[in-house]
Structures are given as structure tokens and as C-alpha cells.
FIKOLZA-1660 file (N, C-alpha, C; in steps of 0.1 Angstrom, whole numbers, plus 5000, padded with zeros to 4 digits):
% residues 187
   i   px   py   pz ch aa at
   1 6893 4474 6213  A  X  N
   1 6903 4478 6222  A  X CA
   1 6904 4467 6233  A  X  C
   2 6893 4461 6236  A  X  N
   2 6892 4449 6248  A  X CA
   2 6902 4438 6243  A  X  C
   3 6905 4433 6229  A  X  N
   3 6906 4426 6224  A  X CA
   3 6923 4433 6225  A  X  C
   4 6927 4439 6225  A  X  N
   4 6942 4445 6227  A  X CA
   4 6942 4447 6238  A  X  C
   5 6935 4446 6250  A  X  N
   5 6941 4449 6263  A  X CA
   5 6942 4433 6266  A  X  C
   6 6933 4426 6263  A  X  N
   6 6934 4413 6266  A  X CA
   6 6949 4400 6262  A  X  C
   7 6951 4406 6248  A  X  N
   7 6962 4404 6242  A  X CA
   7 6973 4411 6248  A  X  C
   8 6973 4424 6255  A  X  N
   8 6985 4425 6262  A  X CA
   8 6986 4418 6277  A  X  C
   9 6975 4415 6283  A  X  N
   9 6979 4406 6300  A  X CA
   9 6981 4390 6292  A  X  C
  10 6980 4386 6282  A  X  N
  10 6985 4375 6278  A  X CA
  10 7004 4379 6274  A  X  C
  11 7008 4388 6277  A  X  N
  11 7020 4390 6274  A  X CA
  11 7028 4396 6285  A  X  C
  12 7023 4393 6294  A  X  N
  12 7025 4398 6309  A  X CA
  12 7025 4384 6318  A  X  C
  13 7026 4373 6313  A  X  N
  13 7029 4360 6319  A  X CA
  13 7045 4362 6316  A  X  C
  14 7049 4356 6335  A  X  N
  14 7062 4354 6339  A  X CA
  14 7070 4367 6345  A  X  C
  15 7057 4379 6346  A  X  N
  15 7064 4395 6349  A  X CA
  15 7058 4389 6367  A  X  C
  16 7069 4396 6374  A  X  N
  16 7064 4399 6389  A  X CA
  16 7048 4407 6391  A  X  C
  17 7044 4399 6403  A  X  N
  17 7035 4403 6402  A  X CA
  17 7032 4419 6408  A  X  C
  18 7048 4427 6412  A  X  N
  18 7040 4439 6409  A  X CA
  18 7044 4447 6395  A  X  C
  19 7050 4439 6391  A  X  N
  19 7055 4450 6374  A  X CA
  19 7038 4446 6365  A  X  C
  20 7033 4434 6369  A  X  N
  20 7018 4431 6364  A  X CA
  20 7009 4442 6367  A  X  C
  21 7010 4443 6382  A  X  N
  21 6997 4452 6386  A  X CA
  21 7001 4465 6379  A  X  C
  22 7012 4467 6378  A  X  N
  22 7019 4486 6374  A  X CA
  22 7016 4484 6356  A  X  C
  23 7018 4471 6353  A  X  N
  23 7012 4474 6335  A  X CA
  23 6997 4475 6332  A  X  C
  24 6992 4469 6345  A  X  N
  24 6977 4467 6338  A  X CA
  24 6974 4479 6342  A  X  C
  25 6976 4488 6357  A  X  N
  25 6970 4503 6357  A  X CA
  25 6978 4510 6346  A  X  C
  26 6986 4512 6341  A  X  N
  26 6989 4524 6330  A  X CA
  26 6982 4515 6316  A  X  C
  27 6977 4502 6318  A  X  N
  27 6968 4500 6300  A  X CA
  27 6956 4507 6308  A  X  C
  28 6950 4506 6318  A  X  N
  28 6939 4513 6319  A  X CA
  28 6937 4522 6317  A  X  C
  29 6948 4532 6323  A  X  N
  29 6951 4545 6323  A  X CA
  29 6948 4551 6305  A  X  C
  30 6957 4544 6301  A  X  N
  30 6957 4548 6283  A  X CA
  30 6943 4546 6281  A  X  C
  31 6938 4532 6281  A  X  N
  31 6925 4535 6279  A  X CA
  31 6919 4544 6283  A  X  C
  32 6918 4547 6297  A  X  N
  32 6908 4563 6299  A  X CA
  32 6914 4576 6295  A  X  C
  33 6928 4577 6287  A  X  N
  33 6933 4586 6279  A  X CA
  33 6925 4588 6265  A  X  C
  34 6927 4572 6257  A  X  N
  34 6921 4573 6249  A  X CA
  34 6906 4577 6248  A  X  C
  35 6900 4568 6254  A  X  N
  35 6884 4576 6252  A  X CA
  35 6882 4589 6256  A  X  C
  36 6885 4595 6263  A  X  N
  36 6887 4608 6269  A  X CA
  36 6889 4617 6256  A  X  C
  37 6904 4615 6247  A  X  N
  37 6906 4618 6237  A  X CA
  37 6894 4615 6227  A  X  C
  38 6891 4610 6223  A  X  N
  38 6880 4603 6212  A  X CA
  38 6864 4610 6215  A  X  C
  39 6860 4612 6227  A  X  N
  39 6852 4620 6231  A  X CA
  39 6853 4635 6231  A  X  C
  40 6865 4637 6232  A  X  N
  40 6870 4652 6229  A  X CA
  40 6867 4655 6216  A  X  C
  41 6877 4647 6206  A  X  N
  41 6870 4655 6188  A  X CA
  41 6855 4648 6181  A  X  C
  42 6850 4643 6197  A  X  N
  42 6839 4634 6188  A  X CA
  42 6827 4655 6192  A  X  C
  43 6836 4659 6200  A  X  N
  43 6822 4672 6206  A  X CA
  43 6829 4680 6197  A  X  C
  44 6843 4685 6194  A  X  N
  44 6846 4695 6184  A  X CA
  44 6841 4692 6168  A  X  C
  45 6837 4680 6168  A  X  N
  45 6834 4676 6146  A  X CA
  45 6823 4687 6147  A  X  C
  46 6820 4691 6136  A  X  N
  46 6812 4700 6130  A  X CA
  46 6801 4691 6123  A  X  C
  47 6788 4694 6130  A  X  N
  47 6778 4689 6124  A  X CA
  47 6769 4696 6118  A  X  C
  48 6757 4691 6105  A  X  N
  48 6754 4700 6102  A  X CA
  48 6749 4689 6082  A  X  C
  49 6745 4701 6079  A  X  N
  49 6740 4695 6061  A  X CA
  49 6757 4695 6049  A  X  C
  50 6767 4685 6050  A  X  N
  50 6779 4690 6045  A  X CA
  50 6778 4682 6030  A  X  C
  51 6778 4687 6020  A  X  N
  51 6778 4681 6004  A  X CA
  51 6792 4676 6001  A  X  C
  52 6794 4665 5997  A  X  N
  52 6807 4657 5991  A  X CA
  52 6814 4667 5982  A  X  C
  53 6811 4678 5976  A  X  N
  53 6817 4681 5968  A  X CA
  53 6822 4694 5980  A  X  C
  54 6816 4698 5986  A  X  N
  54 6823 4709 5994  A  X CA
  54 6830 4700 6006  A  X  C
  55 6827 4693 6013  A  X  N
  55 6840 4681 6021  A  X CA
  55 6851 4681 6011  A  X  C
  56 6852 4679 6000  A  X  N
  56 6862 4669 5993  A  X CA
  56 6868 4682 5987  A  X  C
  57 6861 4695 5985  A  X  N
  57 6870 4711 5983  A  X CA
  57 6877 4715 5997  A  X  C
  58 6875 4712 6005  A  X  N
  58 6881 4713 6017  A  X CA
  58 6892 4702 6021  A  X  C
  59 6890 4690 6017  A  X  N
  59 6901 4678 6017  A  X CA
  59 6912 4683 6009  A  X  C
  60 6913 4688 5997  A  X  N
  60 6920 4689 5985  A  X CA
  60 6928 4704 5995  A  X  C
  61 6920 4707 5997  A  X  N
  61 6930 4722 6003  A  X CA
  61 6936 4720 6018  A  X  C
  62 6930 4706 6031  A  X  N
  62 6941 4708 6037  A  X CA
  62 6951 4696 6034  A  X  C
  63 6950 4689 6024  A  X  N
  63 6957 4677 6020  A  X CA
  63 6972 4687 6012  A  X  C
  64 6971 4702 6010  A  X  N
  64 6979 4707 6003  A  X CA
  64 6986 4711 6020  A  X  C
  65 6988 4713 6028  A  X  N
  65 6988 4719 6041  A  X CA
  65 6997 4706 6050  A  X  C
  66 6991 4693 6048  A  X  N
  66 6998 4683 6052  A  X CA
  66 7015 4679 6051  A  X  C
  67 7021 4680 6041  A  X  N
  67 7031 4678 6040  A  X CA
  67 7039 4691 6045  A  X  C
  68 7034 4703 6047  A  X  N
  68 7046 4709 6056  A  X CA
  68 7043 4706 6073  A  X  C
  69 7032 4693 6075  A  X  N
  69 7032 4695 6088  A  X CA
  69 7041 4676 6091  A  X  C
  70 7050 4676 6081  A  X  N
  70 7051 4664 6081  A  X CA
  70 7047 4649 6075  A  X  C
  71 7032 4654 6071  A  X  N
  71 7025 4639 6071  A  X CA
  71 7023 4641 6053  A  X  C
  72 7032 4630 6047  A  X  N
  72 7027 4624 6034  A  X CA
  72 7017 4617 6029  A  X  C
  73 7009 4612 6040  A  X  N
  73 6999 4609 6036  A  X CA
  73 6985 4615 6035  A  X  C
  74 6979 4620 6024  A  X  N
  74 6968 4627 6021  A  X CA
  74 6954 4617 6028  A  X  C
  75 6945 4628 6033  A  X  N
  75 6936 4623 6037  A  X CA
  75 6925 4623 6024  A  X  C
  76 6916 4611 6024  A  X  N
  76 6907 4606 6013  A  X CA
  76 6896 4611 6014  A  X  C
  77 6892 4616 5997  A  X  N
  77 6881 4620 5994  A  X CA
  77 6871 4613 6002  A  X  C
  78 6856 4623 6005  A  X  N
  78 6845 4616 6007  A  X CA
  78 6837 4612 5996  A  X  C
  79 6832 4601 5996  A  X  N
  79 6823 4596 5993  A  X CA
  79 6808 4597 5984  A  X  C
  80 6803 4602 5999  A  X  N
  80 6790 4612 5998  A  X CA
  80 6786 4621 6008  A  X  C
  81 6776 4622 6008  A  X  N
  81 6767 4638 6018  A  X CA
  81 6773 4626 6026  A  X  C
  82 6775 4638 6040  A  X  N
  82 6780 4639 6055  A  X CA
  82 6770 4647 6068  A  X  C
  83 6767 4646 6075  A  X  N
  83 6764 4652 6085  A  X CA
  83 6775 4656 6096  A  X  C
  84 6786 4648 6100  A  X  N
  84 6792 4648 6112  A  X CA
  84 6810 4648 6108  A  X  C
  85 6815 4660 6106  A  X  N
  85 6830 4653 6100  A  X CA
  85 6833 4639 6110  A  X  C
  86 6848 4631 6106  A  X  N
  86 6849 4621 6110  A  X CA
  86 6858 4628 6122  A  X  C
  87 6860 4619 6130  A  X  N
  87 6874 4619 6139  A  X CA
  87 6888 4622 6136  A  X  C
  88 6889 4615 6127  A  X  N
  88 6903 4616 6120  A  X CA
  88 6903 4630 6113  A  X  C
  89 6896 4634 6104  A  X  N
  89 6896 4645 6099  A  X CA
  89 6898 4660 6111  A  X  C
  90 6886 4656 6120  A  X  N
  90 6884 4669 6131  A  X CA
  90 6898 4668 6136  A  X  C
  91 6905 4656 6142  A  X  N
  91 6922 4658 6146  A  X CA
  91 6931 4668 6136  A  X  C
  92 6928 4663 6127  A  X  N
  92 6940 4667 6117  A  X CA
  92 6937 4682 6114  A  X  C
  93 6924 4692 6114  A  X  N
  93 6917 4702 6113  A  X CA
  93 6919 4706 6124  A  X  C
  94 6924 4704 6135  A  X  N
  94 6928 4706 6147  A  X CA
  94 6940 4710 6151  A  X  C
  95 6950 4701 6146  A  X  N
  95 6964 4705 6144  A  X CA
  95 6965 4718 6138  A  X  C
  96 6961 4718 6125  A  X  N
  96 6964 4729 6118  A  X CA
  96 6957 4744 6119  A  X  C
  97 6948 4742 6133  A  X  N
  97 6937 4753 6139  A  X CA
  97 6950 4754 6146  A  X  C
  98 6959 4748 6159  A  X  N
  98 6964 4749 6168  A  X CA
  98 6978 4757 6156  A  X  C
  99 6983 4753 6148  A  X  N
  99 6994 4760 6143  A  X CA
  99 6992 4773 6142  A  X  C
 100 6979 4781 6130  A  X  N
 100 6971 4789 6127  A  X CA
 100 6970 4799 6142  A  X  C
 101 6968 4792 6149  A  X  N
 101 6967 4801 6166  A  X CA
 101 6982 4803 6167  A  X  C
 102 6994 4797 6166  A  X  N
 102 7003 4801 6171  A  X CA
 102 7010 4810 6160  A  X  C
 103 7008 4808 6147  A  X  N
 103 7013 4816 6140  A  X CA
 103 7008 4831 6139  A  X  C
 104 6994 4834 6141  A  X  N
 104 6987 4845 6143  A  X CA
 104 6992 4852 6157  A  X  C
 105 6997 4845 6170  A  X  N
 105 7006 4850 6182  A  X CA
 105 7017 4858 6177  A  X  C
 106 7022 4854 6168  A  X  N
 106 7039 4854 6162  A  X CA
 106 7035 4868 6155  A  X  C
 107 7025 4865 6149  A  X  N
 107 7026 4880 6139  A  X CA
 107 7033 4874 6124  A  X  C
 108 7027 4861 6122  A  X  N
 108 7029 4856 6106  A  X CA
 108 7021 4858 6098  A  X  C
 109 7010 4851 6104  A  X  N
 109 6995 4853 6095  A  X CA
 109 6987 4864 6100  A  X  C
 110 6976 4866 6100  A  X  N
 110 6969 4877 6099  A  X CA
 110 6958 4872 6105  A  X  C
 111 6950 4874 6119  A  X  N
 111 6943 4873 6127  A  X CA
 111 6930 4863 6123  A  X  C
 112 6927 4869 6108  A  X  N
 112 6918 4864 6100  A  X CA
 112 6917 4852 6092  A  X  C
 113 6928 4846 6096  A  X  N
 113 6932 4831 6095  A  X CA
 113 6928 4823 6100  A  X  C
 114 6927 4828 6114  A  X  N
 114 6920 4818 6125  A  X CA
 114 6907 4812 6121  A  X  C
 115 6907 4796 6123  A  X  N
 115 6891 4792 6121  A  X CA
 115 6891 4787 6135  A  X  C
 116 6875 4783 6135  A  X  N
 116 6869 4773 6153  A  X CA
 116 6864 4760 6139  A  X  C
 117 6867 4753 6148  A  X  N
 117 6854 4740 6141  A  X CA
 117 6840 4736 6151  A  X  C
 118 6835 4729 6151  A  X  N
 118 6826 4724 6161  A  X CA
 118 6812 4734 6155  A  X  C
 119 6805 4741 6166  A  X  N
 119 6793 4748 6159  A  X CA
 119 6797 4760 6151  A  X  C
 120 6808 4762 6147  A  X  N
 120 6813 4776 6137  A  X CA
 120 6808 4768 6119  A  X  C
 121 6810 4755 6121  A  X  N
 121 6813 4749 6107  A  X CA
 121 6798 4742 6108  A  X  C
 122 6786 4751 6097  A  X  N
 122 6776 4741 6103  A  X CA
 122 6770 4738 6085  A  X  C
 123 6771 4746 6077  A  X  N
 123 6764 4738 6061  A  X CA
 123 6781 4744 6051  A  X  C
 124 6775 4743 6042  A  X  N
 124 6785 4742 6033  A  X CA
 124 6794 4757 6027  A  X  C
 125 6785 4763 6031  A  X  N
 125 6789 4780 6032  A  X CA
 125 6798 4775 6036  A  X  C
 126 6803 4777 6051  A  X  N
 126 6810 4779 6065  A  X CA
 126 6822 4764 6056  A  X  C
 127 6820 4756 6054  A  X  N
 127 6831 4747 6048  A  X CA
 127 6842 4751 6035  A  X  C
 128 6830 4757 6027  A  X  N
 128 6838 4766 6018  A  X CA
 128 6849 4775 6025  A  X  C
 129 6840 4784 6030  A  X  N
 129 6851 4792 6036  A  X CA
 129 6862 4793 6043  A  X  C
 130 6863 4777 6053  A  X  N
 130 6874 4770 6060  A  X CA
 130 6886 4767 6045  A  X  C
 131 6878 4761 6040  A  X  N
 131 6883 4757 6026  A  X CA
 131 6896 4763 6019  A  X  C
 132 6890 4781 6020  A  X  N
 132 6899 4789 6011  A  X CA
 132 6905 4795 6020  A  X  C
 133 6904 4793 6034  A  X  N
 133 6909 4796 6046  A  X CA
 133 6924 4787 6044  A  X  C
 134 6920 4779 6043  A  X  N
 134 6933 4765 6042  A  X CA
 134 6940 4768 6026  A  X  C
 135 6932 4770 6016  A  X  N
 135 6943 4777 6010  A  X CA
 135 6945 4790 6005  A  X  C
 136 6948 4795 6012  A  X  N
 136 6955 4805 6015  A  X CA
 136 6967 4807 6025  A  X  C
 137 6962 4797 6035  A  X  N
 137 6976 4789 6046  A  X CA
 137 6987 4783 6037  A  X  C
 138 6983 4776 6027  A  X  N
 138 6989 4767 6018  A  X CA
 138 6998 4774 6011  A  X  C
 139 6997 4787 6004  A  X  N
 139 7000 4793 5997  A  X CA
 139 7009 4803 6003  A  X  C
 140 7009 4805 6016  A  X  N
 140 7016 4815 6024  A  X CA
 140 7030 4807 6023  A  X  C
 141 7039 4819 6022  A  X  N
 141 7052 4815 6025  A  X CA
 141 7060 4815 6037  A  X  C
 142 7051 4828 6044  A  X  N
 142 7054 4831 6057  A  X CA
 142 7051 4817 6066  A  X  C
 143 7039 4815 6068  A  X  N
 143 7032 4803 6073  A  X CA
 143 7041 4790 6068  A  X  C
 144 7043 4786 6058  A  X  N
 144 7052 4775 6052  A  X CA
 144 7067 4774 6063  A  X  C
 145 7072 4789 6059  A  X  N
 145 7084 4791 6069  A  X CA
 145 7084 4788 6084  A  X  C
 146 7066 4795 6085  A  X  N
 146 7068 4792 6107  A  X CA
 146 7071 4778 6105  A  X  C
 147 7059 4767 6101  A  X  N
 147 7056 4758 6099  A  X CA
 147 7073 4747 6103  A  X  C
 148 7079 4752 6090  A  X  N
 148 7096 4744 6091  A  X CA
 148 7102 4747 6096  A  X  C
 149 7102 4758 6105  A  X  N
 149 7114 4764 6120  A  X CA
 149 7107 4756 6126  A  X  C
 150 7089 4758 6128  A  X  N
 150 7083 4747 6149  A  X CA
 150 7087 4735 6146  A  X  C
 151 7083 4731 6130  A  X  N
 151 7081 4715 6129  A  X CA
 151 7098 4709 6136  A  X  C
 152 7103 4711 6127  A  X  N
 152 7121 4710 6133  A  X CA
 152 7124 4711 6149  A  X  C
 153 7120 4722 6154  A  X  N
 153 7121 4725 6167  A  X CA
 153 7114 4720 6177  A  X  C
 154 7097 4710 6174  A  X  N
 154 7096 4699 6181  A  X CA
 154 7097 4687 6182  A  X  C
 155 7103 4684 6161  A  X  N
 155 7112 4672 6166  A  X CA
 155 7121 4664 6171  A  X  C
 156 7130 4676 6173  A  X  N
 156 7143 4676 6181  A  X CA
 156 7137 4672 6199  A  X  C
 157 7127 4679 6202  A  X  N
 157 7120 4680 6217  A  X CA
 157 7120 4667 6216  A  X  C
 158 7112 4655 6209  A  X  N
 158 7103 4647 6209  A  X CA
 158 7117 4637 6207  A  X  C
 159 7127 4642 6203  A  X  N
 159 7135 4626 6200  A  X CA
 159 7144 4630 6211  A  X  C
 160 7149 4639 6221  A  X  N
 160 7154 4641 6232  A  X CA
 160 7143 4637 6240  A  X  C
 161 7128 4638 6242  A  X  N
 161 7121 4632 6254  A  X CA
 161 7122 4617 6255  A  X  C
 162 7124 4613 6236  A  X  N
 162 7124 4592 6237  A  X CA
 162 7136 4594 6240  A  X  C
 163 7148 4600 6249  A  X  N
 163 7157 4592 6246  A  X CA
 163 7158 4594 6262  A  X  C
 164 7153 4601 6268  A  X  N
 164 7149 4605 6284  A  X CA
 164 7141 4587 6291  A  X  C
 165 7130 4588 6280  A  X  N
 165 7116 4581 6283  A  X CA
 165 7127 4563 6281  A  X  C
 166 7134 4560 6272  A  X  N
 166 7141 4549 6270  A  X CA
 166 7152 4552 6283  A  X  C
 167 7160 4558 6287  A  X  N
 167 7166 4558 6300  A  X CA
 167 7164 4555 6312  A  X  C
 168 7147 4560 6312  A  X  N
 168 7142 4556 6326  A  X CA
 168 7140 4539 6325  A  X  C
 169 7133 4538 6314  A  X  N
 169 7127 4522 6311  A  X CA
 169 7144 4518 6318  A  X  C
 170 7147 4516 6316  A  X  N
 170 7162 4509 6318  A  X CA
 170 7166 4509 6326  A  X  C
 171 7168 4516 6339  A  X  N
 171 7170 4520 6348  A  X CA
 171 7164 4513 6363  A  X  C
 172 7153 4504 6358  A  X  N
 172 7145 4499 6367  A  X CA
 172 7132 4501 6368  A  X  C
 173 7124 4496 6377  A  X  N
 173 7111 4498 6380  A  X CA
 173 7104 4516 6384  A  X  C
 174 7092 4523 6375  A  X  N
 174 7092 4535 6375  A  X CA
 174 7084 4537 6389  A  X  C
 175 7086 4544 6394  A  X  N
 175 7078 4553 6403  A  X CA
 175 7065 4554 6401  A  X  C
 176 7055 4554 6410  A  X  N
 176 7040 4559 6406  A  X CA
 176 7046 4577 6397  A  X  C
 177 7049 4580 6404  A  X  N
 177 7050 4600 6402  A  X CA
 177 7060 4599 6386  A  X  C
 178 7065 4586 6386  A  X  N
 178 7077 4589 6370  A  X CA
 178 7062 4583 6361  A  X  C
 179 7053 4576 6364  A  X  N
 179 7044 4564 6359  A  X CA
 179 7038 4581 6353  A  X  C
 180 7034 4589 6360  A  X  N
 180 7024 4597 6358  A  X CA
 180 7033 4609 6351  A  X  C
 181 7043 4612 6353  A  X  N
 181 7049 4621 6344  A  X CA
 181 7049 4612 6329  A  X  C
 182 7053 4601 6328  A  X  N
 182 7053 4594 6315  A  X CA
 182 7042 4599 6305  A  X  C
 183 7032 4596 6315  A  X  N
 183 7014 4596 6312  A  X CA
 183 7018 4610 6303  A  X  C
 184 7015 4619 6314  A  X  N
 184 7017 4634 6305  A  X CA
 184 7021 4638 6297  A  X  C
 185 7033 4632 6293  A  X  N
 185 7042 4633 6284  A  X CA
 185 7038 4629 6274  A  X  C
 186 7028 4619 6271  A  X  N
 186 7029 4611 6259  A  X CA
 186 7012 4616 6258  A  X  C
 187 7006 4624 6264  A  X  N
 187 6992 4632 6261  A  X CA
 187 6999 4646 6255  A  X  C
% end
């Protein structure tokens, strides 16, 4: 990351020197977004004794789950024995926790859908059972359907906020208070 903040003040020759100072606090800023973030699902992964073959029955079932959340690309088999899911995995296990909560609000799924990760998920039992937790999400139609009304309905949000977020860029130099609405927006 040093090595990309460094490469971006090499690309900040010939900016005034306060559009300089206002880029390097918001790369900082991201950076203390990022690790912030990264330290967040680094406390939610589920640690514990996890067997490749029960990770990799749980990949196969939310990799079936992925493409109604948009993303075509499948996440990859493990390897071998695990102790600590990865980062990337706990994100993506996360999303689909955060849908699962709002669908169970709604009165789609059934209460008992709901999973936690972190100390709920600790040997391969508890992974199994996330497992057929996920498919069963998979397999719902109801769930499929919430899925394609939110998905739709925050992409529309998200391509009306870039076209907000591209207006202000344009418009001139941002405000501290626009600097920090941006921030939020894009957390």
C-alpha cells in the first residue's frame, strides 16, 4: 500500500499546493478506511480446526449464491486444512449474512436462516451447517426473488450517487464537509 500511496504523490506534480495537501489527507484518510476495514473481517473470520473438504462444501454452496448477488466470479476451492477463514471469503460470507438479515426483516426467509460467523463458526460441524444453510438460500425462490428486486434497487442508488459524486468533481475544489460526505459515501 506504501508503494501506491507513493506512486500516487508522484502524480500529484504540478497540482496547487492546496489541491496537494486535500489529496494526500483523503489518501490517508482511505488508508485509515482501509485498515480499519481489514481489521474488521480480520475479528469476524471464524477460527478454529476447519477440514478442506468441509471449507470447499461450503465454497461450492456459497459460490451457488454468488451470481444472484451479482458476482460471476466463483470463489476458489481450498487447498488444505485451515484454521482462520480468509478475508475475502469472511467479506463475501458477510454480504450474504447482511442479505439473510434483511430478508428474514421482510418475512422471505424464515428466522432460521440467519447465520453469525466469527466465534459461532468454530470446527467443521458448525461449517457444515453454514453450508446447507447456504444451500438452502440457494435453492429458495423467495430469497432469489428478494435478491433481484434489492440487487436492482441499489444499483440504480449507486449509479445515481456516481453521477452526483462525478458532478461535484467538476464543479471545483470540494469542501472539507463535501471531502467527508464523499468519504461516507464510498464506506
Amino acid at each position: 500500500m506504501a508503494k501506491k500511496m507513493e506512486m500516487d504523490m508522484l502524480d500529484m506534480e504540478g497540482m496547487s499546493p492546496e489541491k496537494m495537501e486535500g489529496e494526500a489527507a483523503l489518501m490517508v484518510a482511505v488508508q485509515g478506511v482501509e485498515d480499519a476495514e481489514q481489521e474488521y473481517y480480520s475479528e469476524a473470520a471464524p477460527m478454529g480446526d476447519f477440514s478442506k473438504s468441509a471449507l470447499n462444501s461450503l465454497v461450492a454452496a456459497h459460490n451457488r449464491l454468488l451470481p444472484m448477488f451479482g458476482i460471476e466470479e466463483e470463489y476458489p476451492q481450498f487447498a488444505k486444512d485451515e484454521t482462520q477463514f480468509p478475508e475475502e471469503f469472511v467479506k463475501q460470507l458477510m454480504m450474504v449474512q447482511a442479505a439473510v438479515g434483511d430478508a428474514v426483516a421482510g418475512d422471505i426467509v424464515d428466522a432460521e436462516m440467519e447465520f453469525e460467523l466469527g466465534d459461532a463458526v468454530r470446527d467443521d460441524r458448525d461449517v457444515s451447517m453454514l453450508a446447507g444453510k447456504l444451500k438452502m438460500l440457494a435453492n429458495s425462490r423467495d430469497f432469489r426473488q428478494f435478491l433481484k428486486e434489492g440487487v436492482g434497487e441499489e444499483e440504480d442508488e449507486g449509479m445515481a450517487e456516481m453521477g452526483e459524486m462525478e458532478t461535484e468533481e467538476t464543479e471545483g475544489e470540494m469542501s472539507e464537509e463535501e471531502m467527508d460526505e464523499l468519504m461516507m459515501a464510498r464506506m
